[in-house]
Structures are given as structure tokens and as C-alpha cells.
N, C-alpha and C positions, 0 to 999 in steps of 0.2 A: 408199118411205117414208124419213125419216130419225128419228134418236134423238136425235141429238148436235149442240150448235153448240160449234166452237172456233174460239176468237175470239183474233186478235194482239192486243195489248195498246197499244203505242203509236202514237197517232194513228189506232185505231180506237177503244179503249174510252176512252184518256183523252191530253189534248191537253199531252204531253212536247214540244215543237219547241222553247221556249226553252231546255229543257233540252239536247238533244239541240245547238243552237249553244253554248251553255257550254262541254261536252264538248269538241266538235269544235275549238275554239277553244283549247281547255287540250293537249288531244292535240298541235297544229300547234305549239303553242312546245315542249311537249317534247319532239317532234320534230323540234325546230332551225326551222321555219316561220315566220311571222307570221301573227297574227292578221285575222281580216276581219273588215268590216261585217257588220250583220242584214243591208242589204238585197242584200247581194253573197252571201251568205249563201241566203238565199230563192230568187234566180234561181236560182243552182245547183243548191240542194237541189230545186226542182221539174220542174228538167232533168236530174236523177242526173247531175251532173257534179261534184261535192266531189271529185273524184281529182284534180284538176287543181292542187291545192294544198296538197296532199302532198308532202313534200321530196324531190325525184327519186332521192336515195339510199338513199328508207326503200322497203322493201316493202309494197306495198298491202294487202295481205294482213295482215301482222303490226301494219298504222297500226289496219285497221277490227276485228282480232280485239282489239287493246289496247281500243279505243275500245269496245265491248262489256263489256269485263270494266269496265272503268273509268265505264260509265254510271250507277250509281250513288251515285258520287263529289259527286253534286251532288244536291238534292233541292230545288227550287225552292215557295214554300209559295203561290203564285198556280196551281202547277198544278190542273185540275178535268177532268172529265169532259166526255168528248164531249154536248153537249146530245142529251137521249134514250136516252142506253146506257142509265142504271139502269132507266128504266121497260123497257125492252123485255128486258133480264137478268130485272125479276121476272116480266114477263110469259112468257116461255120455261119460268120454274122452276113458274110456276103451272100451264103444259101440262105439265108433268112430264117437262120436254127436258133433258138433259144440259150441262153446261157445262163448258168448258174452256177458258182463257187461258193462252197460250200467247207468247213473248218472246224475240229474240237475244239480248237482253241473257246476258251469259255471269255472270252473278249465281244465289245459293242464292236458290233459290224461297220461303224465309222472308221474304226482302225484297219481295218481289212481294205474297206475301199480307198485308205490311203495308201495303204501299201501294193492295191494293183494300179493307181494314179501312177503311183512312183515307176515302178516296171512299165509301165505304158498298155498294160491291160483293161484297165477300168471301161476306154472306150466299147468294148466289144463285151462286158459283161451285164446281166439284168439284175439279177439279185443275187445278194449274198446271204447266206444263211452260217451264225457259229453255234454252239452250245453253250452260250452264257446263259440262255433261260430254261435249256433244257431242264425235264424234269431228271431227278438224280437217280435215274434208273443203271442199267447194266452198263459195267465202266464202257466207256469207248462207244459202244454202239451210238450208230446213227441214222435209225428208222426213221426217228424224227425229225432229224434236221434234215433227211432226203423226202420228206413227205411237206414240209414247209417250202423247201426248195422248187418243189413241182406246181404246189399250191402257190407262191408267190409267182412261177409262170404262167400258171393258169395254164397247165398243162397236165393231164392224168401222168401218175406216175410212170404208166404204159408203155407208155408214150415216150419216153424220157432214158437217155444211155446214162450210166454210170460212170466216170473213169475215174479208179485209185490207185494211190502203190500199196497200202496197209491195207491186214487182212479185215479189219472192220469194213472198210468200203467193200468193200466184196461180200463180207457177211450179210451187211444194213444192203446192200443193194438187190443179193435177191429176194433176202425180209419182204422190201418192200415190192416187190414184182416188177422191179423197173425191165423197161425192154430187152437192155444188155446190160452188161457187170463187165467192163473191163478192167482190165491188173496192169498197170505200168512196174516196169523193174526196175525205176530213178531210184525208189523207196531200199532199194537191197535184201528186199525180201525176195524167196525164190521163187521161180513157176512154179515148183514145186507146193510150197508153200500158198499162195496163190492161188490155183489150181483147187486144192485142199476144200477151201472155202466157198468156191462153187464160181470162178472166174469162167464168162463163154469163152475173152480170147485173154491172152496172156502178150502184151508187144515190150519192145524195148523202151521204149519214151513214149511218150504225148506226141513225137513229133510224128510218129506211125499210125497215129489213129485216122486221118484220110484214108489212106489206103486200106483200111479194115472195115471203115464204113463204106467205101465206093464198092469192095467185095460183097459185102453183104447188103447191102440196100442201093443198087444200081439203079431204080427205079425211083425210088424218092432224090436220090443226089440229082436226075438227070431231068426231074421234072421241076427241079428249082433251078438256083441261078449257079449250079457248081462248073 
């Protein structure tokens, strides 16, 4: 059975990419860098190769922890939602499934739950969890912010589905034993890639995940209110 979905926030529930080059773009001059293209830009970000343009003297580590704190330094107003998250967020809160979104962004979680106010998700989420207080362990990973996530539902991690598009959620999600690990491909990473990291299913959007939960747990969907 599961109880809970907790869901990454960007580039699963809502589409930040131009954002996230802004950023990455502001980060690189104030790190003495130059700036790049979108489309140099893109190649990279879908190969995780953005290290390569890092100023050899900055630490990789201290460039992508800045670039976290610093993510919502921009707020771009063409951002929107992945096509399908909010139906399938009401449709979750209508079975009476848990929700949790969850974010590297090293930002107070007040900012988060303005920005799913703004999209129209907030109604249908419980808790938000970011990495602002994480402790400064291994870049990216998030054991901990998927084990606060489950703790604020008061739900065992077990118990609890994973959905991300980066390989971190996939990695921190079988870490932490959660039920399933799903891989969204909004993110432009590959199945392949995906896969790699230990994804059980691999779908095209957010907006597929019904149908992969009704396959696989026909019995908890059909004893709630689905």
C-alpha cells in the first residue's frame, strides 16, 4: 500500500528551466565566467554536464550550493505548470493520498508555498520541505529532505511514492526506501539515464502517473475515493 506522494517541485510539478538558465547564467559572471547560450545551455543541461563552465578556481560545490540559495533571486511570470500536475494533485487529495513537495532550492519554504498559491496548487499540497537547513552533506542529495517530507506527513517513508525528473530524486528516493521512485522525462534527462539510478517506472510527465498508480496498486486506488 502507499499513503503518500512526494513530489520535486521543479521540472516535475512546474516548468522553472528558463529560470534555472537565468540563474546559472548570473552565478557564472559572479563567479568571474561568461555567460552562455539557451541552446549550449540545453545540450549541457540534458547531458548534466553544466560543470564544465564553472571557473576552474571556484569549487563546484560552493558554485551549485550558491546557485540554490540564490534560485529565487529571479521569478520569471511566463512560468506555469507542468501540463497535468494540478489535475492529477486534485485527483490524489480526492483519494485522500498525502502530498508533499519537496525542492533543493536552499530557500524558506514560505517562498515555495507562494509560488504553488500562485499556480493554483497549494490547495491540494501538506507540506513542503527545501534544503535551506539541510545539513552540507553530499551536493544535491536528498535523503533528508525525503525523510522530513514523510516525517511532516506522518507517514513512514514506506509508505510514500517518490516522483522526480533529476537523477538525485531517484538516487535519495531509493536511499531512503521509499515505496516507489518514479523518473518524469519534463526534466530532459533520459530513461536511460533515469533508469541508471534505480527508477521502478520511468513515464513521460506527472500527467501519467494515475495510470501507473491504478496499474500497480488497483487495490488501494479502488478502496479509496479514486
Amino acid at each position: 500500500m502507499f499513503r503518500a506522494v512526494i513530489f520535486d517541485l521543479d521540472q516535475t510539478l512546474i516548468n522553472t528551466l528558463n529560470r534555472f538558465y537565468k540563474v546559472f547564467n548570473l552565478m557564472l559572471v559572479e563567479f568571474g565566467g561568461d555567460e552562455i547560450d539557451w541552446d549550449t545551455f540545453i545540450k549541457h543541461y540534458a547531458d548534466d554536464t553544466l560543470n564544465v563552465f564553472i571557473p576552474k578556481n571556484v569549487s563546484i560545490k560552493t558554485f551549485w550550493r550558491t546557485f540554490l540559495y540564490r534560485y529565487n533571486d529571479v521569478e520569471l511570470e511566463d512560468e506555469a505548470p507542468i501540463p497535468g500536475a494540478i489535475d492529477v494533485l486534485s485527483r490524489l487529495k480526492e483519494m485522500n493520498i498525502k502530498i508533499a513537495v519537496v525542492t533543493g532550492r536552499a530557500v524558506d519554504e514560505d517562498y515555495i508555498w507562494r509560488e504553488l498559491k500562485r499556480h493554483g496548487m497549494a490547495d491540494y499540497v501538506d507540506c513542503v520541505v527545501t534544503s535551506k537547513d539541510q545539513d552540507d552533506g553530499e551536493l544535491f542529495s536528498k535523503d533528508e529532505i525525503f525523510r522530513k517530507a514523510a516525517k511532516c506527513l506522518c507517514v513512514p517513508i514506506s509508505e510514500c511514492i517518490v516522483v522526480g525528473d533529476y537523477w538525485p530524486d531517484i538516487k535519495s528516493g531509493k536511499a531512503v526506501n521509499a515505496k516507489m521512485v518514479i523518473g518524469v522525462l519534463t526534466g530532459f534527462m533520459t530513461r536511460v539515464q533515469l533508469e541508471k539510478y534505480g527508477a521502478d517506472v520511468v513515464i513521460d510527465s506527472v500527467a501519467d502517473l494515475l495510470d501507473v498508480l491504478s496499474s500497480y496498486f488497483v487495490k488501494d486506488l479502488t478502496e479509496g475515493s479514486f
